[in-house]
N, C-alpha and C positions, 0 to 999 in steps of 0.2 A: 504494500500500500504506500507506495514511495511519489513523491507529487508529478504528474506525469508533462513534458514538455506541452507548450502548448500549441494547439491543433485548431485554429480557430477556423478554418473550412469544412472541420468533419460536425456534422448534425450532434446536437446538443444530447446526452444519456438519458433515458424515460427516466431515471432515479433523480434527476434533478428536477421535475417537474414535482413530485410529490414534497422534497425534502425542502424546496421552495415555498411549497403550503406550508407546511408546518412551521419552518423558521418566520416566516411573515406573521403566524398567526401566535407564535410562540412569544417571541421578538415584542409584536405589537401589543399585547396584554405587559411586557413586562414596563412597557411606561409607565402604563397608573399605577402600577404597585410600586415600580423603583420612588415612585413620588409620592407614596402612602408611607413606604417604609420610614424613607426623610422624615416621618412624623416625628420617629420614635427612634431612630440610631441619627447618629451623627455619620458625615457624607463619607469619608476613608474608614470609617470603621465597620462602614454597611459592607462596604466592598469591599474590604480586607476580610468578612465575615464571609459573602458569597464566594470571594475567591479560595478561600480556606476549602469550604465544602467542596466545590467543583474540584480542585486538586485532587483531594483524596478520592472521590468518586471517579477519578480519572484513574488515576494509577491503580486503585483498584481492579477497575475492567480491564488494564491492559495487562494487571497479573492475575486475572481468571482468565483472559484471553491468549494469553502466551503472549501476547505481543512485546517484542525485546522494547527495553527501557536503555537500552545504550547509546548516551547520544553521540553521532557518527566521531571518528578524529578530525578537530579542526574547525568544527561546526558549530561550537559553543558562541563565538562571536555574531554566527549569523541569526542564531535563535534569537539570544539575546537583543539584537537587532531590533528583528519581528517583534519578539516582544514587548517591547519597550513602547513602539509605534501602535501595533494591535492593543493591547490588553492594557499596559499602565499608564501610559499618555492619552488615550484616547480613555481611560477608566475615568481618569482625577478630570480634566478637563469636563468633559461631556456633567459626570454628577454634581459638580461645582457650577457648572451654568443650568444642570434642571434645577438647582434650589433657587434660581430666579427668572425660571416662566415655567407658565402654564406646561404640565408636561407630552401633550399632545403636539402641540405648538413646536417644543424641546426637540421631541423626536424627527419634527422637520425638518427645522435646522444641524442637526447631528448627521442625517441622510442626507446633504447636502455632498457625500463624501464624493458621489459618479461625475460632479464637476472636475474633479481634483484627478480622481483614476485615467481617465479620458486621456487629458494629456501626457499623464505620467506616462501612461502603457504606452504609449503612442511612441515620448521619449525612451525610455529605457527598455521596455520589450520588441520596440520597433514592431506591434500590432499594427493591422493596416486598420485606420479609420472608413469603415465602408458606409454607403447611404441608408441601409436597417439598421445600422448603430445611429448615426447621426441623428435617423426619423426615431430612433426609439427614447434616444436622448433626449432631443427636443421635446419629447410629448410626459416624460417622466417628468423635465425641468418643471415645464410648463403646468402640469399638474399641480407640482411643489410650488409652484410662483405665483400660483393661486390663494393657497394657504398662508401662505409668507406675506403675501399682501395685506390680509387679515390683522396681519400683527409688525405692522412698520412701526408702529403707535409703543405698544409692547417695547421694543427694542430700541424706540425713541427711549423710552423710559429706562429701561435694561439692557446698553450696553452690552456692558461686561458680560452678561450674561449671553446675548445673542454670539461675542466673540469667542467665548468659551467653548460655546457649540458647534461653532464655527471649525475654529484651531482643532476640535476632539475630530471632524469631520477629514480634514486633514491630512492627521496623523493616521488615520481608519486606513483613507487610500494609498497612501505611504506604506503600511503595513501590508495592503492586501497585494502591492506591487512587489512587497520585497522578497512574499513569498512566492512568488512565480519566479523573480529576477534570480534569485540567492534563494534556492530552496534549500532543506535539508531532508535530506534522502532517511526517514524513519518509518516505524506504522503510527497511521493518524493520529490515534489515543493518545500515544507516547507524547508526540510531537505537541499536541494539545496540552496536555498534562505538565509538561517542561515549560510549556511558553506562559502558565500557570503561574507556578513556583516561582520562575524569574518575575514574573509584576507584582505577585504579593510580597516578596521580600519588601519592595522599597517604599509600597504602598500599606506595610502593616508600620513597618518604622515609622512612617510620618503621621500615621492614626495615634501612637504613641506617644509622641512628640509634641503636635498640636490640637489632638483632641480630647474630651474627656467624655465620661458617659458609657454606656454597656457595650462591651464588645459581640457581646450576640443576642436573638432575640427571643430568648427562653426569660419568661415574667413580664414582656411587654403585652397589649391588646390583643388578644388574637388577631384579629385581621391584620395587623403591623407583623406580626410573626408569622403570620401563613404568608404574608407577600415576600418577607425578606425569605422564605423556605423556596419559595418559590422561584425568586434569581439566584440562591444560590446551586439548587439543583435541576429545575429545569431550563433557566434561560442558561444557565453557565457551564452546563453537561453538558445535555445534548445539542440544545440548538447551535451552540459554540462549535460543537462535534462535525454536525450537518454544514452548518456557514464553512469551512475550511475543508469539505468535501466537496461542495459546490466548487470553491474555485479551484480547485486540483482537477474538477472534470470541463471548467468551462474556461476561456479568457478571463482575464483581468477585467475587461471591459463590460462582458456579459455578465459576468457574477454579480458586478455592482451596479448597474444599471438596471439588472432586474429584482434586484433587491429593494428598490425605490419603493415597492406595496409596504413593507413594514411601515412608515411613518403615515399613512394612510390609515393602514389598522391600529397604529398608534393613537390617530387622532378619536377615531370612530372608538375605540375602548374607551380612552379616558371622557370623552362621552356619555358611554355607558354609566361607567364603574365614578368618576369623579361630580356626572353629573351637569356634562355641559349640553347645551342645546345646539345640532349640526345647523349647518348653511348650505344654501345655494352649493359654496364654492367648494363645500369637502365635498358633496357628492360629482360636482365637477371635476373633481381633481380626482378623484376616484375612475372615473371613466375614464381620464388620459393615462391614468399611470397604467391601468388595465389594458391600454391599447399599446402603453410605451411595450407591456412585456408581450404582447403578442409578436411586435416587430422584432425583437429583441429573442424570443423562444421557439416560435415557430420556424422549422427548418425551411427553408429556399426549397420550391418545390425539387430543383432537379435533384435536391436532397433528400426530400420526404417521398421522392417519387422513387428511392432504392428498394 
C-alpha cells in the first residue's frame, strides 16, 4: 500500500466515489461539534486530546493488521515534513480561527485549500491543468464564493480569524502536495499513525504551556464529550484514513477539488445541529459544488467507455 505515482489520465477507482461520501459526510458533521467541543476544552488541548486517540487507534490496526511500523531509511525528514503542513499547522491554525466565526462559515474558508493545490501541483508535480479541472474549479470556487459572500461582514469584523483559516487552508494544500511530491513509501495506517505522533508532540507541549483547563472530556456535558469522542475517533481515524487514500488513488488536483462538498455539508450540519436558518445561496452553492465534482469525477467518456 505504498502511495502510487500519479496517473492522472487513467479513470478515477469506484473506491473513491464511496470513500468520498463518507469523508464529506464524516468531515462535514465534525464542524458543529469541533465548535461545541470549544464549549468545554480549551482549543490545543481538544486537539492534543483527539490526536492522542487517533494515534493509538492507528497503531493499533496496523498491529492487528500486520502492517510494518518501520518508517523507511531516510524518510523521517519527509514525514515530518507532511506532517507538520497536514496535521499541526493546519490543526492550530484552522481551530484558533473556528473560535472566531461561525463554524459553518469556518469550514468554508478552511476549504479554500483547491485554490492553493491548483497551482502548487501544477508547479511542483508538473500536473497538466486541463479544461474538466479548470470547469470543475471554477464551479466548486464559485459555489464557495457564494457563501463567503455571506460573511464579508463576518470577517470585516474577524480578521484574524478569516486569516487563520485562511493560512490553515494553505498549509492543507502544501501538505497534500508534499505527499504526492516526496512520498514515503509505507502501509497507509502506518504512515497515518506517524504523521500522528509527529503533530501531537508539539501541539500537546504548547497545550501545556499556554493552556489551562481539562485535558480530556471525561466529566464535561455529555454532548461536549460525545462530540470531542467523536473527532477524536471518527473524524481522526478513519476519515483521516480515507482523505490520504483518496489522494494516493487520484491527482493532487482531483483529491482537492473534489473535496470542496465537505464545507457545504459543513454549512448545512451546523444548520442542523447549531441551529442556523439556510439561504438562497447555500443551496446554490450546493448545486455548483455538486456539479464542480461531476466534472471533476466522472470519467471522459473514451474513459468510461472501456
Amino acid at each position: 500500500m505504498t502511495p502510487p505515482k500519479d496517473q492522472p489520465s487513467q479513470a478515477i477507482p469506484v473506491s473513491v466515489y464511496w470513500m468520498l461520501a463518507l469523508v464529506a459526510v464524516i468531515w462535514g458533521l465534525s464542524w458543529p461539534f469541533m465548535k461545541l467541543s470549544l464549549s468545554g476544552m480549551e482549543p490545543l488541548r481538544y486537539r492534543s486530546f483527539g490526536m492522542f486517540g487517533a494515534m493509538c487507534g492507528l497503531f493499533l490496526i496496523a498491529r492487528i493488521t500486520g502492517a510494518s511500523m518501520r518508517i523507511p531509511e531516510g524518510a523521517m525528514p519527509r514525514l515530518t515534513l507532511i506532517a507538520f503542513f497536514n496535521l499541526a499547522g493546519w490543526s492550530m491554525l484552522m481551530i484558533f480561527g473556528l473560535q472566531l466565526l461561525p463554524a459553518g462559515r469556518a469550514s468554508i474558508l478552511a476549504y479554500t485549500f483547491p485554490l492553493w493545490t491548483v497551482p502548487l501541483s501544477a508547479w511542483l508535480m508538473k500536473e497538466p491543468i486541463t479544461t474538466r479541472k479548470v470547469c470543475g474549479l471554477a464551479m466548486g470556487v464559485a459555489g464557495m464564493g457564494l457563501l463567503i459572500g455571506d460573511e464579508l461582514l463576518v470577517m470585516g469584523r474577524s480578521p484574524l480569524g478569516a486569516l487563520l483559516l485562511i493560512g490553515s487552508a494553505i498549509f492543507w494544500a502544501f501538505g497534500t502536495i508534499a505527499m504526492k511530491r516526496w512520498p514515503v513509501h509505507m502501509p497507509l495506517v502506518s504512515f497515518t499513525a506517524w504523521q500522528t505522533l509527529v503533530a501531537f508532540v508539539p501541539i500537546f507541549g504548547l497545550s501545556l504551556w499556554l493552556e489551562k483547563g481539562p485535558m480530556h472530556p471525561f466529566g464535561l456535558p455529555v454532548p461536549v464529550m460525545l462530540a470531542v469522542l467523536y473527532g477524536a475517533l471518527i473524524a481522526s481515524i478513519f476519515a483521516q484514513w480515507m482523505w490520504y487514500r483518496i489522494v494516493q488513488l487520484t491527482s493532487a488536483t482531483v483529491s482537492s477539488i473534489s473535496i470542496t462538498v465537505v464545507p457545504v455539508m459543513g454549512v448545512f450540519f451546523s444548520m442542523l445541529i447549531l441551529g442556523e436558518a439556510p439561504h438562497a445561496t447555500d443551496y446554490a452553492a450546493l448545486a455548483l459544488v455538486v456539479g464542480s465534482l461531476g466534472f471533476i469525477l466522472i470519467p471522459p467518456r473514451s474513459q468510461s467507455g472501456k
